[in-house]
N, C-alpha and C positions, 0 to 999 in steps of 0.2 A: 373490821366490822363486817358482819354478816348481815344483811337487812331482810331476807326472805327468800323463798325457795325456786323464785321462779328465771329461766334462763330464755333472757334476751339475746338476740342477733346484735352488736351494732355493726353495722355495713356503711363503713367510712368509706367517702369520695376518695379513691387515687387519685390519680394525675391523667391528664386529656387522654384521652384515646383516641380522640377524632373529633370530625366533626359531621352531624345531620344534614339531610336535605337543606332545612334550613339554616345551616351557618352553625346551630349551636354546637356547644361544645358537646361532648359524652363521654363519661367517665367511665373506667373500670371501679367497683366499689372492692372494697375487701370486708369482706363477711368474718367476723369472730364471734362465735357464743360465748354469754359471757352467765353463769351461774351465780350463786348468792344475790337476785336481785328482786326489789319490787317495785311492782309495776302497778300504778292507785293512780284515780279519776280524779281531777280538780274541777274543770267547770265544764259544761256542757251549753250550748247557743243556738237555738236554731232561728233560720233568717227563712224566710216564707215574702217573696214579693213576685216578680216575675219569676223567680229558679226556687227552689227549695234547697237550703243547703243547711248542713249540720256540722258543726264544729265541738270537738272535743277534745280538750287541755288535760294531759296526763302528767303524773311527774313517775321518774323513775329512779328509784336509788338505790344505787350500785359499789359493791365495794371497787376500790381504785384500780382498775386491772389498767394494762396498756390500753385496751382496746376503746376504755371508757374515757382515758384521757385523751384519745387522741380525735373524740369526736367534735365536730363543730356545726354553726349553725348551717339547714339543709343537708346533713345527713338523714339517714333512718333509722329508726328501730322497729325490729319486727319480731311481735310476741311467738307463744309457744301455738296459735291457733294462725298465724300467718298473715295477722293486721299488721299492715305499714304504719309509722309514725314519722313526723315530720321532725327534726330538731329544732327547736327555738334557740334554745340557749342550756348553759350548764351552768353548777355552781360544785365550786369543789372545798370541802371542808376537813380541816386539820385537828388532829390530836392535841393536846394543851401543851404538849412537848415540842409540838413541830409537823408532826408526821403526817401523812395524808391517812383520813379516818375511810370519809366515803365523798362519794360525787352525786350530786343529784340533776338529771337530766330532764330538763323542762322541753315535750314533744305534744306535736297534734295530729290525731286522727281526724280527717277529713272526709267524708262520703256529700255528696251531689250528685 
């Protein structure tokens, strides 16, 4: 399945590289563009009290490449204009035969 034209990064967490000032861990990510995908707005939120902050729910569907099954949640993905997205979660769907069809990537854009 071919879902749309547009070509996403996914840039999957490696393994530690180290650790930060503060103790955290840091990753090396692995960067793969991955074409045939689209990438469509689900819900938008904005919170306005002491901070003003904006939440935006995308889904992305992609045909099965490696790159897109190897992603999990707190990865990124980042479009063709260089927005970061956050991974939620993924869902991956099979052919009536068995086969994997396509995968669709539940991710948030965040700005504050």
């Amino acid at each position: 399945m071919n879902p749309g034209s547009d070509t996403i990064v996914f840039s999957v967490r490696g393994s530690v590289a180290g650790r930060n000032a503060d103790g955290i861990a840091t990753y090396t990510p692995t960067n793969t563009p991955v074409t045939g995908c689209f990438l469509q707005p689900m819900t938008l939120s904005d919170k306005v009290g002491d901070t003003e902050f904006a939440e935006a729910t995308h889904r992305c569907i992609s045909p099965p490449k490696a790159a897109v099954i190897a992603v999990q949640a707190e990865d990124r993905l980042i479009d063709k204009n260089g927005v970061s997205y956050r991974v939620v979660g993924k869902k991956v769907y099979n052919t009536w035969s068995g086969g994997l069809d396509h995968i669709t990537v539940i991710c948030q854009e965040q700005d504050g």
